[in-house]
C-alpha positions, 0 to 999 in steps of 0.5 A: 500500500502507497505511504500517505507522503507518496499518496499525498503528492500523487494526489497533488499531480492528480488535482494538478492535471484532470486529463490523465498524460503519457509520459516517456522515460529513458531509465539505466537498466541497472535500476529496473526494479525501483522504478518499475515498481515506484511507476507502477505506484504512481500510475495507480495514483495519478491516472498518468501512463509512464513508458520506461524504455531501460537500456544501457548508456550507449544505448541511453545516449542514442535515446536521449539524441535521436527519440522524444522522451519527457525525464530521464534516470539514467547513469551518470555518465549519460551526461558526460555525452555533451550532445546528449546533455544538450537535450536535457534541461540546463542546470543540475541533475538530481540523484536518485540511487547508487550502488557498488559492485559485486560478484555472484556464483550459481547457487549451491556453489563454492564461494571464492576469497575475494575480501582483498585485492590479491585474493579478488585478482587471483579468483579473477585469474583462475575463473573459468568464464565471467558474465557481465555487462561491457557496454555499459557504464557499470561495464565500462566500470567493471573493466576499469577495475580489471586494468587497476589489477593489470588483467584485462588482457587475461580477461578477454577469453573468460568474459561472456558478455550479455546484452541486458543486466538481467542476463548476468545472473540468468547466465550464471544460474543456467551454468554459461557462466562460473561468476557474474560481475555486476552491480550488486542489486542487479545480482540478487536474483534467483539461482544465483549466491552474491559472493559479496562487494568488490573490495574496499579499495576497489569498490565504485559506485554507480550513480543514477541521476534524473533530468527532465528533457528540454523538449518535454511539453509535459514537464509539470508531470515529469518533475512530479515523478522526480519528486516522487522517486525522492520521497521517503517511501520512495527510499524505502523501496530502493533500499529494499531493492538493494541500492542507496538513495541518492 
């Protein structure tokens, strides 16, 4: 059941706007969950339909530049893309969730050492093959980590890439792959044991930030939902999926 805050400004929209809109959203796979099940919350409240394509961020970039869309929450890295962020609002983005990165194996297996730096690089080297994710931001991270090790090169013929978040555990659950590497809330899933987080000192976050699109002649609804995401049932639920608000 809807939090009265949540409720309170759903209600708010509902009184703002009679007619009930159609909103076009362009989300990071990696944040799947929360917003399915904070839109899904918001449409029952407002009446307003919310059409969330999720993708990567090669993928996010291509959206942002060469399709119409109302809001944004995406990888930080979105922005980075100058002619990607030139179809934004001018002005700060706001940030909704983040999380760090982490290591899975098939349920009932062996869990690797991977509390350190020597003992996660070793774990690395002996793996048989790695499910993850390259192009993506959280890939691009991923890989980074590899180069601070010195192993990508090693890394190349263990690496089975997938084509959206969700396959990382799926791939390790049905055996194609020994370990998945991904974002940690992306890897609790069925069939699959989270070994834990990267070590300390190789841990990195990745940030999900919102925008409203410079086009959007829905704007009103659009900084709604961002407000939405903000609330403190809001939190409730991206915590309980695995991420850390803001």
């Amino acid at each position: 059941m809807m939090k009265p805050v949540l409720l309170a400004l759903a209600m708010a929209m509902v009184a703002a706007s009679a007619r009930a809109n159609e909103i076009q959203i362009i989300a990071g796979g990696g944040i799947t969950g929360p917003m399915r099940t904070l839109a899904a919350e918001f449409e029952k409240a407002t009446g307003h339909k919310l059409v969330i394509r999720f993708a990567a961020t090669p993928d996010l970039i291509k959206m942002a530049t060469g399709t119409p869309f109302d809001m944004a929450v995406v990888p930080r890295e979105v922005f980075m893309n100058d002619a990607a962020k030139a179809m934004f609002v001018p002005g700060p983005t706001i940030d909704i969730a983040r999380v760090g990165f982490g290591i899975c194996v098939r349920s009932g297996a062996p869990k690797p050492d991977i509390a350190t730096q020597a003992a996660f690089k070793k774990t690395l080297l002996e793996a048989r093959s790695i499910a993850f994710l390259p192009e993506s931001a959280a890939g691009a991270q991923v890989m980074r980590t590899f180069d601070k090790l010195g192993i990508t090169d090693a890394m190349k013929s263990k690496t089975r890439p997938q084509k959206i978040p969700g396959d990382i555990p799926k791939a390790v659950a049905q055996g194609d792959a020994e370990f998945g590497i991904f974002l940690l809330n992306v890897l609790a899933a069925p069939g699959v044991d989270i070994v834990g987080p990267f070590p300390a000192d190789l841990q990195q976050e990745l940030v999900f930030t919102s925008s409203i699109a410079a086009k959007s002649d829905q704007t009103a609804i659009a900084k709604a939902f961002v407000d939405f995401l903000r609330t403190p049932a809001a939190v409730a639920v991206i915590k309980a999926q695995g991420m850390t608000p803001g």
